[in-house]
C-alpha positions in Angstrom: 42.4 -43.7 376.7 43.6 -40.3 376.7 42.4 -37.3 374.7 46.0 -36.8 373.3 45.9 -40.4 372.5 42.4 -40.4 370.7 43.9 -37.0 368.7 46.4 -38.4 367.4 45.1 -41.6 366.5 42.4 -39.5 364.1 45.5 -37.5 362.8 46.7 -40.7 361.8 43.9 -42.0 360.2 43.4 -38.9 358.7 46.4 -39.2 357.1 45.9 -42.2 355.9 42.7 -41.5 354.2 44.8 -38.5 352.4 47.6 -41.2 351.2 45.0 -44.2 350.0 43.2 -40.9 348.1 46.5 -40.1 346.5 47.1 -43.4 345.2 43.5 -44.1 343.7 44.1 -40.9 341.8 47.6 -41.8 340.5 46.0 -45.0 339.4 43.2 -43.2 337.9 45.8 -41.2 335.9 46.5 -44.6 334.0 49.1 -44.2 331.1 47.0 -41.9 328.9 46.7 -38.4 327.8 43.4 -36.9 328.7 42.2 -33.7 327.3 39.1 -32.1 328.1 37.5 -29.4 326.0 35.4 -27.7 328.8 31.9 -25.9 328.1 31.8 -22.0 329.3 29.6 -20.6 327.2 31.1 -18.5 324.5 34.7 -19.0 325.3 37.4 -21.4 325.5 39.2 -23.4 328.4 40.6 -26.7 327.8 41.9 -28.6 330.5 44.3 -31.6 329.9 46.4 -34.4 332.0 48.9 -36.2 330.6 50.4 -39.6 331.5 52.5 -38.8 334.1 50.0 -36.0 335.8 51.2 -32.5 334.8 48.4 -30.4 334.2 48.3 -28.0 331.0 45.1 -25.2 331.1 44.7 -23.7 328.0 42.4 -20.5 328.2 39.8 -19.9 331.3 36.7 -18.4 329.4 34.9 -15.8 330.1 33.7 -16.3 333.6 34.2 -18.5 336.7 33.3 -21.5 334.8 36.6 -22.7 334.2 37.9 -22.3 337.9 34.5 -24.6 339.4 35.4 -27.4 337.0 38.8 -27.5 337.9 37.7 -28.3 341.5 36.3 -31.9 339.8 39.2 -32.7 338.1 41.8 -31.9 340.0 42.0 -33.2 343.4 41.1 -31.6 346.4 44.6 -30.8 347.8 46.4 -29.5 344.3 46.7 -26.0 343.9 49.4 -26.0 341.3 49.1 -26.4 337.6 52.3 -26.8 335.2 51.7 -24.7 332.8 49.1 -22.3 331.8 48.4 -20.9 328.2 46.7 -17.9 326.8 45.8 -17.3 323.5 45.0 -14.1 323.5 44.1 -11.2 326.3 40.4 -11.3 325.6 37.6 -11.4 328.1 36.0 -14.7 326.5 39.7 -16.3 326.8 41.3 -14.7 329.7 38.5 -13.5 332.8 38.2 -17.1 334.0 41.9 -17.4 334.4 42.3 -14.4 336.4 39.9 -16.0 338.7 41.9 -19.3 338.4 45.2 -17.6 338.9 44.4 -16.4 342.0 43.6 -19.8 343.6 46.2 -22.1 341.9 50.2 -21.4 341.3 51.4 -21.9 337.8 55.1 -23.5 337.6 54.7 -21.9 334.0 52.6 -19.6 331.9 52.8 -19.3 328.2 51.6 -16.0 326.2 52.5 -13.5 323.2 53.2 -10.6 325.7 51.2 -8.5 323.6 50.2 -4.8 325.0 46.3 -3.5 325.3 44.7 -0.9 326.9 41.8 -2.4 329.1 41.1 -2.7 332.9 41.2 -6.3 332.7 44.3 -6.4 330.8 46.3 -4.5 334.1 44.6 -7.2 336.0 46.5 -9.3 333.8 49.9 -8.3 334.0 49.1 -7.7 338.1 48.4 -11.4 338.5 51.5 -12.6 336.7 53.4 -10.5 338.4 52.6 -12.1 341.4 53.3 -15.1 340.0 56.1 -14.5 339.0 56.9 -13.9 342.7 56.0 -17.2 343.5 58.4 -18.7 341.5 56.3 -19.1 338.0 57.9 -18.6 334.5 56.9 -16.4 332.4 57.6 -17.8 328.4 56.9 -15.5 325.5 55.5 -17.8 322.9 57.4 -17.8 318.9 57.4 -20.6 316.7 59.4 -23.6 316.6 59.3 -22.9 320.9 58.8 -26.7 322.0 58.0 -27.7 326.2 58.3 -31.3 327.0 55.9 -32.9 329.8 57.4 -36.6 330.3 56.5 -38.2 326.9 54.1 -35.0 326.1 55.3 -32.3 323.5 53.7 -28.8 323.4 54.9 -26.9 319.7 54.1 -23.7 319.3 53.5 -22.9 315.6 52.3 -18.8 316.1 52.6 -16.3 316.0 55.9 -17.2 313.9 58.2 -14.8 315.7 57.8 -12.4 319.1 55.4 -10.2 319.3 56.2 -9.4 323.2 55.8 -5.6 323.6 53.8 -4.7 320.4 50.0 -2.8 320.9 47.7 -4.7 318.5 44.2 -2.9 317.6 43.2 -6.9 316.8 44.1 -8.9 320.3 41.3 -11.2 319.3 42.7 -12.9 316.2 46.0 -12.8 314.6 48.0 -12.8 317.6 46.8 -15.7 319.0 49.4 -18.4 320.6 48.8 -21.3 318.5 49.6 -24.8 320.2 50.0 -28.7 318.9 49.9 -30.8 321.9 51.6 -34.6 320.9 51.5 -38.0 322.4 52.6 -40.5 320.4 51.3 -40.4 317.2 48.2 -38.6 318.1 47.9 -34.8 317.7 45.5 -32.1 319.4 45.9 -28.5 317.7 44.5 -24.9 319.6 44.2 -22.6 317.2 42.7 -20.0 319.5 40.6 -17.2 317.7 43.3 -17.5 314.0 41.5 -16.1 311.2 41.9 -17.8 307.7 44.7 -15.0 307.3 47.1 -16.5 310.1 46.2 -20.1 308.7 47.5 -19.4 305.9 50.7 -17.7 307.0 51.0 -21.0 309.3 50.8 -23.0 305.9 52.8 -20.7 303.8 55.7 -21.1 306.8 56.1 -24.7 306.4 54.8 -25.2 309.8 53.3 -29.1 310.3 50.1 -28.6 311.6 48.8 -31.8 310.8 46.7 -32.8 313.4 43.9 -35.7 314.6 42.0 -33.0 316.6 41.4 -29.7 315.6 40.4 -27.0 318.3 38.4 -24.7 315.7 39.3 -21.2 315.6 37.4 -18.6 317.1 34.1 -20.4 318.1 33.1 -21.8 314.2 33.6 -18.0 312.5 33.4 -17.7 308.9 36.6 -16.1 308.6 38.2 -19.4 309.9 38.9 -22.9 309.1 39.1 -22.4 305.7 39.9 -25.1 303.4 43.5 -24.4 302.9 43.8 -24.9 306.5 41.7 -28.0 306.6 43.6 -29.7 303.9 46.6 -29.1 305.7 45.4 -30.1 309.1 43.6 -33.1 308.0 41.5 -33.4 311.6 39.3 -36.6 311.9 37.8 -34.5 314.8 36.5 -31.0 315.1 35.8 -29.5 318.5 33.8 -25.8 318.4 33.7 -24.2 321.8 31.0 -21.7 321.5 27.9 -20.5 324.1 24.3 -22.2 323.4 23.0 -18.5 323.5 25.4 -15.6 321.4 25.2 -12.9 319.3 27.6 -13.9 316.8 26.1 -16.6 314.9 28.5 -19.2 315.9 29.2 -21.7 315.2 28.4 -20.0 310.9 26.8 -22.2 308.5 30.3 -21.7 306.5 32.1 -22.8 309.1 30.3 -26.3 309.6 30.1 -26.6 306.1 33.3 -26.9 305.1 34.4 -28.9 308.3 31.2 -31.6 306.6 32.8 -30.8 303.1 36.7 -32.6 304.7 33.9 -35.4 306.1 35.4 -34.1 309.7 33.6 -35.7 312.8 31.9 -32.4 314.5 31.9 -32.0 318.5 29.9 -28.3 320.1 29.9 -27.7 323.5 26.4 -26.0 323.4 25.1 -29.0 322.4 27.8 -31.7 324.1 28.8 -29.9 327.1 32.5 -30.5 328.1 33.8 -32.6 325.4 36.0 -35.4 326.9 38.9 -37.4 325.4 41.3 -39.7 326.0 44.4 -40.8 324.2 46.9 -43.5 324.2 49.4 -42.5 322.1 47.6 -44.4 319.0 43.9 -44.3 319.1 41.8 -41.0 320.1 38.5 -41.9 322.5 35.4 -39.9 322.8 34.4 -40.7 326.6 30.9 -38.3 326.4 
């Protein structure tokens, strides 16, 4: 047998290796929304799938965490993600996805378009500029904004009009993107780093935030999740993304109190590590 022959039998094996791989992921994919709340220390990324296998990435953290777990749960070959959010250009929110942005293409990224003067924020708006170039679409987030995904719907519910432009001394609070993620009848909501002021301007607008799972705000703060906001959301699950080791406090003894006060099932990644769930459209399932 010839050594053209032998080549391109492997080729063709090869190829079908890739193929069979393909479909046991699709099958994998099943019909439900799976959203995974990932542990980087003090920071947020949240990585999610829905039924028909768009990929949504909310936040990167603060390091290369983000970008090394995407590697397990994406396959090998992928390189795109649909759409990317930020909450907020801070380093705990935004380093890991200008790590991430570099390696994958985004069909879509989702921000306030808020100004701030900081090294990494130039890195920023380099990185979607190329993006951009490759065909990505930049959306300025404003309430009542709503992306479809197949039978996924992404509401934005803040800030409540366009901030794009403005130069906020606070980039770590008020003018985060907030996002309700629906399937069905079950709700996520990422309310980024929202003090109790912003909740209650959310509130005050009419905006529904009821929700079944309730990213909490900036890492279990004191000045967040207050009970206004609570009885409003309603959450049977609370998920705190904050480091094992920080300065800060976090999650706050306030913060966990009043999430025990609403009887709200708790979730850390300090102490769970990447917090794994899975949805049908009805019933919410813990998979840790």
């Amino acid at each position: 047998m010839s050594k053209k022959i032998i080549l391109s039998i492997a080729a063709f094996l090869v190829f079908l290796n890739i193929v069979c791989w393909q479909e046991v992921f699709a099958l994998t994919l099943g019909g439900n929304l799976k959203v995974d709340f990932l542990d980087v220390g003090q920071g947020d990324s949240a990585f999610i799938q829905t039924p028909g296998g768009q990929q949504i990435l909310i936040d990167g953290g603060p390091d290369n965490s983000a970008l090394n777990k995407l590697s397990s749960l994406m396959p090998f070959w992928d390189k795109s993600i649909d759409l990317v959010i930020l909450t907020h250009p801070e380093s705990d929110h935004m380093q890991g996805l200008l790590d991430i942005l570099q390696t994958y293409k985004a069909d879509y990224i989702l921000w306030s378009g808020v100004k701030k003067n900081a090294a990494e924020y130039d890195k920023w708006m380099s990185i979607l500029n190329k993006q951009q170039k490759m065909g990505a679409k930049i959306l300025i987030a404003e309430a009542n904004q709503e992306i479809k995904l197949g039978n996924v719907k992404i509401d934005t519910l803040f800030p409540l009009k366009s901030i794009r432009g403005e130069e906020m001394k606070n980039t770590s609070n008020d003018t985060c993107v907030v996002n309700k993620i629906i399937f069905g009848d079950d709700s996520f909501l990422f309310t980024g780093d929202i003090s109790s002021s912003a909740e209650k301007e959310m509130v005050d607008s009419g905006e529904n935030v009821l929700s079944d799972v309730l990213k909490v705000a900036h890492h279990g703060s004191k000045y967040s999740t207050s009970d206004l906001f609570l009885e409003n959301v309603n959450p049977e699950i609370a998920v705190i993304s904050v480091g094992a080791k920080n300065t800060y406090g976090h999650p706050t003894p306030e913060a966990l109190q009043r999430l025990e006060n609403f009887d709200i099932n708790i979730f850390r990644t300090d102490k769970d590590g990447d917090i794994k769930m899975e949805s049908d459209g009805e019933n919410i399932k813990i998979l840790n």
